[in-house]
N, C-alpha and C positions, 0 to 999 in steps of 0.2 A: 315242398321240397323238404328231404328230411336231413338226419343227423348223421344219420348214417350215407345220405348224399357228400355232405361234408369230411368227412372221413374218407372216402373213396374218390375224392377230387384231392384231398390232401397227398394221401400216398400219391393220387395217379402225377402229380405233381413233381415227389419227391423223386419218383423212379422213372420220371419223363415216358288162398288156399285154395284155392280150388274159389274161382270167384264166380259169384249166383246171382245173378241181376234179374229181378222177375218181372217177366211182360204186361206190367202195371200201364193202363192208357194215364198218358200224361195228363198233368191239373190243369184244366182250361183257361184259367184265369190267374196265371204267377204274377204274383206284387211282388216288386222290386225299385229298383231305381235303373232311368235309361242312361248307359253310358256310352259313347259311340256308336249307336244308332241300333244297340241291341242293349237288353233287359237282366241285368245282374240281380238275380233275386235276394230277398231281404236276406238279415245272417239269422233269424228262426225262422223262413220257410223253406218248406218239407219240398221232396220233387218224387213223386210217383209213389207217393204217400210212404216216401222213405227220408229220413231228417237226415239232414248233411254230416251231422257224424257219424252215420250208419253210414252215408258215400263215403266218408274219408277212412272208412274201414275195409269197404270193397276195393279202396284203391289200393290200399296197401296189400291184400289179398291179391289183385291185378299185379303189381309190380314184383311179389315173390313169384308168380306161378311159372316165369320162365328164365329159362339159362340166358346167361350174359351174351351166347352169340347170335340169340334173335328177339333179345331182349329190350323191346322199343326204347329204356331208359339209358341203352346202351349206341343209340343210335342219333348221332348228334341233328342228321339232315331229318330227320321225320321219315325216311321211307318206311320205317316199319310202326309209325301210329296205330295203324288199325288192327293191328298183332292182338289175339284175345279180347277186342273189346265185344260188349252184346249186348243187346239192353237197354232202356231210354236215356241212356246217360254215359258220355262218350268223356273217358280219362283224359287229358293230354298228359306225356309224359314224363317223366324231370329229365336232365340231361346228367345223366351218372361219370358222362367222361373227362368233362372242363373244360372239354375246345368249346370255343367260341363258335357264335354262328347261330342263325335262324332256321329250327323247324317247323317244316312245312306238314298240315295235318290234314287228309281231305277226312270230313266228317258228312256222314250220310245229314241231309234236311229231315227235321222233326226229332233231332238228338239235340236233349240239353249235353252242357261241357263242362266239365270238374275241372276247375284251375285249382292244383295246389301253390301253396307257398310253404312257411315252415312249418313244419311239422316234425316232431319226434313219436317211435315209438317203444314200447321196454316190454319184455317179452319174459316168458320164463323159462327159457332157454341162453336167454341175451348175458353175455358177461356181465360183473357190474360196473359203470356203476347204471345199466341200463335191463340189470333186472329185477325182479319181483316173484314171490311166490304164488299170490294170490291177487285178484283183483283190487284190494284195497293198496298194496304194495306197486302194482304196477300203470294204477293212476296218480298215486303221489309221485312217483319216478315221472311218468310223464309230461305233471303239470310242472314239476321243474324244470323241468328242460327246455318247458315251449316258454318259458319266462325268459329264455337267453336271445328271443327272435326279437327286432328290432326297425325301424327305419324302413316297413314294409311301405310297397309303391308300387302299384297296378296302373298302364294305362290301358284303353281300349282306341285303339285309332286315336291315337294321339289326347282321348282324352283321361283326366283322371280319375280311378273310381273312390269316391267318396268312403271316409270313415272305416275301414283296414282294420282297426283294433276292433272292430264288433265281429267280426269274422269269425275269432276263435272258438274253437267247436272242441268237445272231446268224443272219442267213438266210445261205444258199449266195448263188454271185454269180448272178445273175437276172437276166434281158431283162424291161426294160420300155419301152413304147411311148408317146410323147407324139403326141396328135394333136393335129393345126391348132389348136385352139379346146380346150386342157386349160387348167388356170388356174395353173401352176407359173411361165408366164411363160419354158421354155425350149424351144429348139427343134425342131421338128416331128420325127420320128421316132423310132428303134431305140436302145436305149443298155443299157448293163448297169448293174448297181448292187448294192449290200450294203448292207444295215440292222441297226442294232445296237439292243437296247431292251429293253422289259419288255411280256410280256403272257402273257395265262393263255386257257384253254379250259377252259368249264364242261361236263362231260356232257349228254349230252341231261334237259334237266329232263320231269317231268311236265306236261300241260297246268296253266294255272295263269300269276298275278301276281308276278313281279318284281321287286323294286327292287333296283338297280346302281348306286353313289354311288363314283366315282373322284377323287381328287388327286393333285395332284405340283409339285413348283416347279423350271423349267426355271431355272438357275444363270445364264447370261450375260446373262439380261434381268431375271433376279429376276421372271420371270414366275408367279401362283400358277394353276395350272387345274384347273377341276372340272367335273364331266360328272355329270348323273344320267341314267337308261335305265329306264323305264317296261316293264318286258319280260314281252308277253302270249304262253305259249307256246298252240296251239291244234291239237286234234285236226283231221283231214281230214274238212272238209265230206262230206257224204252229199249230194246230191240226187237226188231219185226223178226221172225223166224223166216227161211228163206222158204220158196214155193214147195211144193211137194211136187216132182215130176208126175205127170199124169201117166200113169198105171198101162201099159201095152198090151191091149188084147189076144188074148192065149189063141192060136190058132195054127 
């Protein structure tokens, strides 16, 4: 969850890039630790020979690339989870509006899952004080901000996962695109950016129900946020193609 989540829960309150995920086959053997009957991988392993701050830079690429009216983080029930995802590695996505309430994510079987929590990210585009000119500027801006996240708390079916504070990951500096009509409010184009924050990657689960219960209290608003995630994973349909009527001889 980022900062800019926080801001946009605040207002909605008040007033009542182009992402590339490559078809890398998954790592046979992900160490981690089991929480709820599935596999939370370590906070230094990699997932499709991509390190989790490389994912938490796709995600933020994922979460610009579409307008707010089909924009999954705009959508509190989950219908629109699957909106742009592709790739061994399946986003859930934060909830941008503040209602309350459980989304529901059916995620294809043989997809790991990107949980974030906080995150900040400073652009050089970004007002201040969340921008920077150059990469050395726009991870120092970063790493401050995720120092404001706090009293993080993951369960998985009810159980809890272990040690939250090793999570924190920072991304490489990354291009991302703002089109016309994104909802960040800055302007239209190419920008780079770094994000600094917490988040985890579950192994591919078996098919099978879910529950993903996150907290955290962002420090400069004394904000408290919680997200819960209804998550159906689900084997690939089969459908039989229907007969082929047999062909009537020309006569």
């Amino acid at each position: 969850m980022s900062t800019r989540f926080v801001r946009v829960v605040l207002l909605t309150l008040l007033v009542t890039s182009l992402l590339a995920a490559p078809t890398i086959a998954q790592e046979a053997t992900p160490t981690g630790v089991e929480v709820g009957g599935i596999t939370v991988l370590a906070p230094d392993a990699s997932y499709a020979e991509v390190s989790r701050g490389e994912w938490d830079a796709r995600a933020w690429q994922w979460t610009a690339s579409m307008p707010p009216e089909v924009n999954p983080n705009f959508d509190p029930t989950g219908e629109r989870c699957g909106y742009g995802q592709s790739g061994p590695v399946f986003f859930l996505p934060e909830n941008f509006t503040g209602s309350p309430g459980t989304m529901t994510c059916i995620v294809p079987e043989g997809t790991a899952i990107f949980v974030p929590l906080g995150s900040t990210s400073c652009s050089t585009v970004d007002p201040p004080p969340y921008f920077g000119r150059n990469e050395e500027e726009l991870r120092a801006c970063a790493v401050s901000f995720a120092d404001d996240y706090s009293d993080l708390q993951v369960s998985i079916n009810g159980k809890q996962v272990p040690n939250l504070e090793d999570y924190r990951s920072s991304t490489p500096l990354f291009p991302i695109y703002f089109s016309e009509d994104h909802f960040y409010g800055l302007p239209e184009g190419a920008a780079s950016a770094v994000a600094e924050g917490y988040s985890f990657i579950i192994a591919p689960p078996p098919p099978g129900e879910y529950e993903v219960t996150l907290s955290y209290v962002y420090a400069p608003e004394d904000v408290a946020i919680t997200a819960i995630y209804r998550v159906i994973v689900e084997a690939p349909q089969v459908i039989e193609p229907a007969a082929t009527p047999a062909a009537t001889p020309a006569g």
